[in-house]
PAZAPA-4460 file (N, C-alpha, C; in steps of 0.05 Angstrom, whole numbers, plus 32768, in hexadecimal, padded with zeros to 4 digits):
% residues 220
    n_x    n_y    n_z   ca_x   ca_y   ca_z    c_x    c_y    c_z   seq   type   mol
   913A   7379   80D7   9154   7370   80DE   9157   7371   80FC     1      X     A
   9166   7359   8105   9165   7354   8127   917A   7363   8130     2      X     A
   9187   7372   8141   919D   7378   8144   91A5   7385   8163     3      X     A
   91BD   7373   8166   91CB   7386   818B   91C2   739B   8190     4      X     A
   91B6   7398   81A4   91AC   73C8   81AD   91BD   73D1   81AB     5      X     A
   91E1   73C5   81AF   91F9   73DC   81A7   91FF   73E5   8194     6      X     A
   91FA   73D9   817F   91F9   73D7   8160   91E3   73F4   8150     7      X     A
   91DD   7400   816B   91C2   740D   8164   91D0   7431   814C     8      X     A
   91DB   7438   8162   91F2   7450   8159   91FD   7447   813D     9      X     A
   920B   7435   8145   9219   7425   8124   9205   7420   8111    10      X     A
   91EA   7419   8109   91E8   7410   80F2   91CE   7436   80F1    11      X     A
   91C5   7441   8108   91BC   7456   80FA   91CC   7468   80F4    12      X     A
   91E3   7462   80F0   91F5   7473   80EA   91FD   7474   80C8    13      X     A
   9201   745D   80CD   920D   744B   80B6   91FA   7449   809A    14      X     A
   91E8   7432   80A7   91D8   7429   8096   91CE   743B   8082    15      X     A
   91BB   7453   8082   91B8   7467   806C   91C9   7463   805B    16      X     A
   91E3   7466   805D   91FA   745D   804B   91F2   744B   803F    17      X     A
   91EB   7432   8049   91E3   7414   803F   91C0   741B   8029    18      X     A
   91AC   741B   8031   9194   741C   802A   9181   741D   803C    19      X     A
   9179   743C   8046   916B   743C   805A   914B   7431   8054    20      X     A
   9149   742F   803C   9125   741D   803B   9125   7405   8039    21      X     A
   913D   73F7   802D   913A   73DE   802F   9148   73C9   8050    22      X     A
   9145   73D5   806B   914F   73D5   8086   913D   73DC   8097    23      X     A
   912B   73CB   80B1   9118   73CA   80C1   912D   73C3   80D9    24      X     A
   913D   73D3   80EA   913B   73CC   8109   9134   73C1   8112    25      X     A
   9141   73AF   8129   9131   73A8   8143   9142   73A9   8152    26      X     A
   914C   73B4   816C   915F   73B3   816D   9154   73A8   8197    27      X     A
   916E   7395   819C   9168   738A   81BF   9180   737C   81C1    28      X     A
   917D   7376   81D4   919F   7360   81DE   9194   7345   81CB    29      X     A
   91AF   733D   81C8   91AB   7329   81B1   91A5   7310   81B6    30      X     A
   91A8   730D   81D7   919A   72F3   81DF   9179   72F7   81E5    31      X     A
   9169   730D   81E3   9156   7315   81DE   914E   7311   81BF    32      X     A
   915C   7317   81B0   9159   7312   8190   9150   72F9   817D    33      X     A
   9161   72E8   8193   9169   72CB   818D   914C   72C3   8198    34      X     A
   9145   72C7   81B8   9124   72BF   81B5   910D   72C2   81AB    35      X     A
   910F   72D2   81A4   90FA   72E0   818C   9101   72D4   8172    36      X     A
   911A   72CD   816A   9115   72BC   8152   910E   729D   8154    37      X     A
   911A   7294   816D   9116   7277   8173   90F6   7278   8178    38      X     A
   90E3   728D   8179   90C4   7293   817F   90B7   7290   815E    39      X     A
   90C7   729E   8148   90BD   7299   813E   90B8   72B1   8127    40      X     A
   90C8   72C9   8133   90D0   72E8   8128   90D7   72E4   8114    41      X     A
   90D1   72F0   8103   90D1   72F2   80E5   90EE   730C   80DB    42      X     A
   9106   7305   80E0   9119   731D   80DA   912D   7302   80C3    43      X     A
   9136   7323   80B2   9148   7312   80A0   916A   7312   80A3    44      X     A
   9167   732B   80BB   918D   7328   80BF   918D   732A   80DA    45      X     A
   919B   731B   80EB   91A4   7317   8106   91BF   731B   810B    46      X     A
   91D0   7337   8116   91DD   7342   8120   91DF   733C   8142    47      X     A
   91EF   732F   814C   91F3   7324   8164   920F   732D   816C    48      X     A
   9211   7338   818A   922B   7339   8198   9237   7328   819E    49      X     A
   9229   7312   8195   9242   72F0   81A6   9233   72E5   8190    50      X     A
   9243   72CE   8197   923E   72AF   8186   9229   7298   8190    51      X     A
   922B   729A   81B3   9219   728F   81C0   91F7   7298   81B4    52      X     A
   91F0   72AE   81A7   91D4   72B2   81A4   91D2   72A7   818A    53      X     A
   91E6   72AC   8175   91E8   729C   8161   91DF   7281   815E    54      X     A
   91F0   7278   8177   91EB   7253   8175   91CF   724C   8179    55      X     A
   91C4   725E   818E   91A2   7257   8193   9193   7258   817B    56      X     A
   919B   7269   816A   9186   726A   814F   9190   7254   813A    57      X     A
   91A2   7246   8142   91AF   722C   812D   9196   721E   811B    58      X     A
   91AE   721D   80FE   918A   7217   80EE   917E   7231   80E3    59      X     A
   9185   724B   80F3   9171   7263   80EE   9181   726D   80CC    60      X     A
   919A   726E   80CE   91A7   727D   80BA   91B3   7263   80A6    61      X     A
   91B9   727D   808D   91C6   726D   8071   91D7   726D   8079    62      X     A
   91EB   725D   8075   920B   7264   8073   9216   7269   8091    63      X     A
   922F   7273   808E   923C   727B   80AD   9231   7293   80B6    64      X     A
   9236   729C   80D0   9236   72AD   80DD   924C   72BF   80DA    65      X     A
   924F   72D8   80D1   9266   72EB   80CF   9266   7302   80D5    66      X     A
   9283   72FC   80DF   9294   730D   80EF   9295   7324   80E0    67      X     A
   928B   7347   80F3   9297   7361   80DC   92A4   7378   80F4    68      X     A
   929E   7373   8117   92A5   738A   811D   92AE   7378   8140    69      X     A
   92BD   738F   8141   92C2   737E   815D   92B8   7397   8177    70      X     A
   92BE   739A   8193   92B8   73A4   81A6   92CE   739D   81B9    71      X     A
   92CE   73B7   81D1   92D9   73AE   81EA   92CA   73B6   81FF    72      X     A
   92D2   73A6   821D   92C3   73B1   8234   92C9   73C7   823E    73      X     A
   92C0   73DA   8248   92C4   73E9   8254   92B9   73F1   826D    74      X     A
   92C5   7402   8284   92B2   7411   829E   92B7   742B   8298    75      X     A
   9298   742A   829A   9290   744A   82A7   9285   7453   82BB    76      X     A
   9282   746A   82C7   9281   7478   82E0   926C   7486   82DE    77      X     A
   925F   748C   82F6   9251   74AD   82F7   9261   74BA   82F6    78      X     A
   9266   74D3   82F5   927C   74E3   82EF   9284   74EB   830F    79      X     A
   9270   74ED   8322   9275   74EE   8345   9284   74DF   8345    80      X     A
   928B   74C1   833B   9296   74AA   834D   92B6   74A5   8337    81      X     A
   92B8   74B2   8321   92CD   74B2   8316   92E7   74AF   831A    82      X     A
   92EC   74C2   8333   9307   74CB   8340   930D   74B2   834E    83      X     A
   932A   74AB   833C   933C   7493   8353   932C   7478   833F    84      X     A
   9326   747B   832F   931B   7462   8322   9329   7466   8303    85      X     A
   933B   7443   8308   934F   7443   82EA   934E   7426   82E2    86      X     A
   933B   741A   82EF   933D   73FB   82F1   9327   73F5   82F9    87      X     A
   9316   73D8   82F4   9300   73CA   82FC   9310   73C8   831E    88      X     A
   9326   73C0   831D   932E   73BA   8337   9331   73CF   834A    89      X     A
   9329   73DB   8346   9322   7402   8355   930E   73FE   8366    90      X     A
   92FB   73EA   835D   92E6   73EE   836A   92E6   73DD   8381    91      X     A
   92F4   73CD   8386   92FA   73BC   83A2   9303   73CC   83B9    92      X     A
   9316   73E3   83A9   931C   73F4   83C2   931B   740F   83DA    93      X     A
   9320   7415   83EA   9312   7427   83F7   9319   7445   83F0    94      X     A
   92FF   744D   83EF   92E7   7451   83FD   92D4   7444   83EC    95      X     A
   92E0   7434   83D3   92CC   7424   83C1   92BE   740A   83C5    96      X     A
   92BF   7406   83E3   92AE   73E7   83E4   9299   73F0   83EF    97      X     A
   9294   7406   83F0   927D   740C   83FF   925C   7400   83EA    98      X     A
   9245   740C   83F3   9238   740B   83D9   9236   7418   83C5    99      X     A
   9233   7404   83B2   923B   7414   8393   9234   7406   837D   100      X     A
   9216   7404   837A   9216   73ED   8364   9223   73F1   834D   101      X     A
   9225   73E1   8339   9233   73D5   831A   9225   73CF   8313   102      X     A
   921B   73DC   82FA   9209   73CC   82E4   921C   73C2   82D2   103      X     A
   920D   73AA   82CC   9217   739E   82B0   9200   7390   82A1   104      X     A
   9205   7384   8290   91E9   736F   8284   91E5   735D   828F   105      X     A
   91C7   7354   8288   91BA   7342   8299   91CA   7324   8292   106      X     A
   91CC   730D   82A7   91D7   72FF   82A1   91DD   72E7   8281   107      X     A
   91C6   72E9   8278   91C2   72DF   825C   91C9   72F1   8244   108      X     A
   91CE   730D   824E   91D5   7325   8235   91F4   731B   8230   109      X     A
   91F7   731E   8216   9216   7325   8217   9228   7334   8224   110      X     A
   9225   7353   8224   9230   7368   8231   9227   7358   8248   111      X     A
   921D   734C   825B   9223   7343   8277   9233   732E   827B   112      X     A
   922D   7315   8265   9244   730C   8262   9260   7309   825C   113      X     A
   9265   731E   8252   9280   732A   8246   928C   7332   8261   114      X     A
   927D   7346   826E   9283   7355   8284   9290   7340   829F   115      X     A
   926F   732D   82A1   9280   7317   82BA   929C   7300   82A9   116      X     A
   929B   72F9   8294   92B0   72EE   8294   92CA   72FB   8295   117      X     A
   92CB   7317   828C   92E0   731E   8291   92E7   7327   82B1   118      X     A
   92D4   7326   82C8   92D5   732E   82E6   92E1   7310   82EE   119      X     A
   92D3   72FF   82E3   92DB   72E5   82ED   92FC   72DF   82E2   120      X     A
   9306   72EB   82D0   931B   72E0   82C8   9333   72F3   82CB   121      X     A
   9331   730A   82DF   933C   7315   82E9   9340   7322   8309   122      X     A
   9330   7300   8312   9323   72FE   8332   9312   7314   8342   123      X     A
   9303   7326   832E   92F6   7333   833E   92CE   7333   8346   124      X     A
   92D7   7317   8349   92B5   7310   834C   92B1   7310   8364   125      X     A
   92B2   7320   8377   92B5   7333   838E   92A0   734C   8386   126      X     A
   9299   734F   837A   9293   7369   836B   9271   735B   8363   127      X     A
   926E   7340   8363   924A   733C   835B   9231   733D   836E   128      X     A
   9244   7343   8389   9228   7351   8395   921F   7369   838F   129      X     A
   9229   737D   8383   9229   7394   837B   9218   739A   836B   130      X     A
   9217   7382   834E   920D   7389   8336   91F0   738D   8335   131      X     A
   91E6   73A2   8324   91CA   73A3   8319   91CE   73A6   82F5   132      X     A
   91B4   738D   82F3   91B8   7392   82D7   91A4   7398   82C5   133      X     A
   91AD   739B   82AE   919B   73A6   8290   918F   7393   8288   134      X     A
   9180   7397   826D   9173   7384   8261   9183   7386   8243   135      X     A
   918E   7396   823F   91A9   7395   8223   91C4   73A9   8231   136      X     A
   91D2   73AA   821E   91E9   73BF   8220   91E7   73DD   8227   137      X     A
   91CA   73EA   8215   91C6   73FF   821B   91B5   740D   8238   138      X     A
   91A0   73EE   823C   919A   73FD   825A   91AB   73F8   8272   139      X     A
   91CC   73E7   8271   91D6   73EC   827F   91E2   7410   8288   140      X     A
   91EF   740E   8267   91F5   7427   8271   91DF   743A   8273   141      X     A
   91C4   7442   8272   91B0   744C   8275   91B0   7452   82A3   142      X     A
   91B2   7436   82A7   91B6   7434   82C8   91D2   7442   82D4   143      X     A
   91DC   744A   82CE   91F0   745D   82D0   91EC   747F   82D3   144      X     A
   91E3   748B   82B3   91D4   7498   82A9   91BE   74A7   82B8   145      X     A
   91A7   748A   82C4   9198   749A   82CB   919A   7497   82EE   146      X     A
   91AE   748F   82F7   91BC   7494   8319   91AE   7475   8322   147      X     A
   91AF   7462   8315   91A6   744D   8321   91BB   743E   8325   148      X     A
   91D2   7440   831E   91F1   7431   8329   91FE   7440   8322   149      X     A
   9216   743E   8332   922E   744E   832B   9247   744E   8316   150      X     A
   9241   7431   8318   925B   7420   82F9   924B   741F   82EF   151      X     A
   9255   741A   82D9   924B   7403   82C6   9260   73F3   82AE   152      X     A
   9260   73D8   82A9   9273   73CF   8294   9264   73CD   827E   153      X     A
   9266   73D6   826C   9259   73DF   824E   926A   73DD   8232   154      X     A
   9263   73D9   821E   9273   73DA   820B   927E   73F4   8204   155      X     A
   9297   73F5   81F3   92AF   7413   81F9   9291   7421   81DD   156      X     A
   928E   7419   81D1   927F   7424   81C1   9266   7434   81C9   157      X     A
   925D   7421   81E5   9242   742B   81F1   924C   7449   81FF   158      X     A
   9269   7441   8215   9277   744D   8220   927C   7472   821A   159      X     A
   9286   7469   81F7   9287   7484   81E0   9277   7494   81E0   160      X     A
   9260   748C   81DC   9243   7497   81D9   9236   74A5   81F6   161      X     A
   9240   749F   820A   9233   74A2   8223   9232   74C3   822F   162      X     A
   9227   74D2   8232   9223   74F7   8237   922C   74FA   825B   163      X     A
   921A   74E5   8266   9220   74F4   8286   9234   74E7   829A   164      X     A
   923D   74C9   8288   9253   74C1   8296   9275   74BC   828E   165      X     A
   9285   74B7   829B   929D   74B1   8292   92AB   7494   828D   166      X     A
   92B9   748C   8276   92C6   7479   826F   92DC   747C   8286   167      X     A
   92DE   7466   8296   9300   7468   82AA   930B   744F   82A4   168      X     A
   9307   7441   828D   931B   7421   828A   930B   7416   8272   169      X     A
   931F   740E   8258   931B   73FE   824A   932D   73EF   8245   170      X     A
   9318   73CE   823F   932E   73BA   8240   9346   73B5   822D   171      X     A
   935A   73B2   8229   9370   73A8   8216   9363   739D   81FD   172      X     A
   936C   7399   81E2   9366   7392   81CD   9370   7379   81CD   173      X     A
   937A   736E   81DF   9384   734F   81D7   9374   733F   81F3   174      X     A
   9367   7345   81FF   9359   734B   821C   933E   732E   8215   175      X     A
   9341   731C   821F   9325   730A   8225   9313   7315   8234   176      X     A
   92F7   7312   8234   92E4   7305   8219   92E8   731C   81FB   177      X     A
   92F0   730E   81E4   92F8   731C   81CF   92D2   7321   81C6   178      X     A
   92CF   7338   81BF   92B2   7341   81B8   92B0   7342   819C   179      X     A
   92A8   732A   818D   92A0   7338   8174   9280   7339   8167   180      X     A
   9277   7343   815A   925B   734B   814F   9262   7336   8133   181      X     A
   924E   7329   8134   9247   731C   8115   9227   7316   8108   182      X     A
   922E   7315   80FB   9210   7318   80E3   9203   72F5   80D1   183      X     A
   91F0   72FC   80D3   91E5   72E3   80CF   91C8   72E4   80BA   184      X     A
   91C8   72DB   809E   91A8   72E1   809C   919F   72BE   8092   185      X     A
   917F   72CD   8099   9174   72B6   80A4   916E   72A4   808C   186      X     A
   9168   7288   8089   9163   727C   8070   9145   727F   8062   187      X     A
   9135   728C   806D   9120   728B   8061   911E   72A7   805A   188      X     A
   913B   72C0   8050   9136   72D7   8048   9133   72DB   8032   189      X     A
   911C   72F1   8024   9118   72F1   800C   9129   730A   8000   190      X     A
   9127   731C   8016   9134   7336   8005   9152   7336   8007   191      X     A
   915B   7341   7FEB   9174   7337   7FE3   9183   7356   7FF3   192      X     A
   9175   736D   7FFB   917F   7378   800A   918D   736C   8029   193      X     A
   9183   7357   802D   9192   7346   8050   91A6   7342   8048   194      X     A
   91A9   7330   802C   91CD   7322   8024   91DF   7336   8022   195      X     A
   91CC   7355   800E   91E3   7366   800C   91EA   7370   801F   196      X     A
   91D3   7376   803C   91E3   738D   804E   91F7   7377   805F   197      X     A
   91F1   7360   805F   920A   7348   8074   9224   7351   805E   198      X     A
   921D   7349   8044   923B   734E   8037   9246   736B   8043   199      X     A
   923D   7373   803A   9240   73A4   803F   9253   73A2   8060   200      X     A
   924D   7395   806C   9254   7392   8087   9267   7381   8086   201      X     A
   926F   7365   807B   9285   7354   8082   929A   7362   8070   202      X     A
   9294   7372   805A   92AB   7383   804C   92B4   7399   8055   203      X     A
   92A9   73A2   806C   92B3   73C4   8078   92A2   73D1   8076   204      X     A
   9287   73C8   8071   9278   73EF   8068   9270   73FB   807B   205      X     A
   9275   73E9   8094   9263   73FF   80AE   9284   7403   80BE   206      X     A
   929E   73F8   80B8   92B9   73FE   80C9   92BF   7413   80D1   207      X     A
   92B9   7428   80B7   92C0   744A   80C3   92B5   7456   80E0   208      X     A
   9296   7453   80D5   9284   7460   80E4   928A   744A   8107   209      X     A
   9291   7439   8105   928B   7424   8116   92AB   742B   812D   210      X     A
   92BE   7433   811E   92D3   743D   812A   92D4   744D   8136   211      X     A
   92C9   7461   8125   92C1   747A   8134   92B0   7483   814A   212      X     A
   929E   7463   8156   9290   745E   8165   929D   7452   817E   213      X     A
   92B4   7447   817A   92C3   743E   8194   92B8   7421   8187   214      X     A
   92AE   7409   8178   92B8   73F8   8172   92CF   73F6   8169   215      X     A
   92DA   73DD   8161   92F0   73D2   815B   92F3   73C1   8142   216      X     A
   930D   73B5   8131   9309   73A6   8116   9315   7387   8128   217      X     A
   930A   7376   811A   9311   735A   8126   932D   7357   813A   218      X     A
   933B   735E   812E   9359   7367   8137   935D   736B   8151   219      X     A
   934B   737F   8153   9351   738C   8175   9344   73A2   8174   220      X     A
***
């Protein structure tokens, strides 16, 4: 099974619940996922953070693509650079224009995309000389972590999970780019385990654990 690196916490959490022998991981940014299937990767369920990676595999899946969990953006800090930071727009100001890189995802990841559309749609693309980026969600926040930037915009879920830094802003629940995770299996799957774990998931079975993770339900 192909699945978001953020998704990673959530389904080893979860999944046991589900059927831990009949479930093989793979887990990378999902526009990474999508090339490896457009290559020719042999997976029977595709879990994607956007719709855009979806569309590249068009043709790949039975049926629709569905919606089970949603996400928000969030910034985090080193815990040094914390103080006086309550806003992305914090960081424009002084003593904060100094240097200070921002990780986010790489420009084709979701989590990077999520991140610049919401900078762009709140005029602060002032802020992209700054950026250094990941290769999914998790080694953004990893560059934080391990003192290689000082921000980072990450999902609130990644955010939750994080030991050496601090959450200082998450976005509104009614807040554009709306983040949702959906599931997809592929048409040439044999094991009837792929249809059940997409159903198990579009019905709630990972919502608890997934809440309790700092995801979100479609809603908000």
């Amino acid at each position: 099974m192909a699945a978001a690196s953020s998704t990673r916490e959530l389904f080893e959490t979860c999944a046991p619940g589900f059927d831990p022998t009949a479930l093989d991981f793979s887990f990378d940014a999902s526009s990474t996922l999508a090339r490896q299937i457009r290559a020719g990767a042999e997976f029977d369920v595709f879990v994607s953070a956007d719709e855009r990676s979806l569309l590249r595999v068009e043709g790949w899946g039975r049926g629709e693509y569905r919606a089970f969990l949603g996400n928000r953006l969030a910034l985090v800090a080193r815990a040094d650079k914390a103080a006086g930071i309550s806003h992305p727009r914090d960081l424009l100001g002084e003593p904060l224009n100094r240097e200070g890189a921002i990780a986010l995802g790489a420009p084709e990841v979701p989590a990077g995309r999520y991140a610049r559309a919401w900078l762009t749609g709140n005029g602060l693309d002032a802020l992209a000389s700054r950026f250094v980026y990941g290769r999914n969600a998790r080694a953004v926040l990893g560059l934080v972590e391990a003192g290689a930037a000082e921000y980072a915009f990450v999902y609130r879920s990644e955010a939750n999970r994080a030991a050496r830094v601090r959450c200082v802003w998450t976005a509104g629940p009614l807040e554009e780019p709306r983040i949702r995770y959906r599931v997809g299996v592929a048409r040439s799957a044999r094991n009837e385990a792929a249809w059940s774990f997409a159903d198990w998931l579009v019905a709630g079975g990972a919502d608890r654990t997934g809440l309790a993770l700092g995801f979100s339900t479609l809603e908000g």
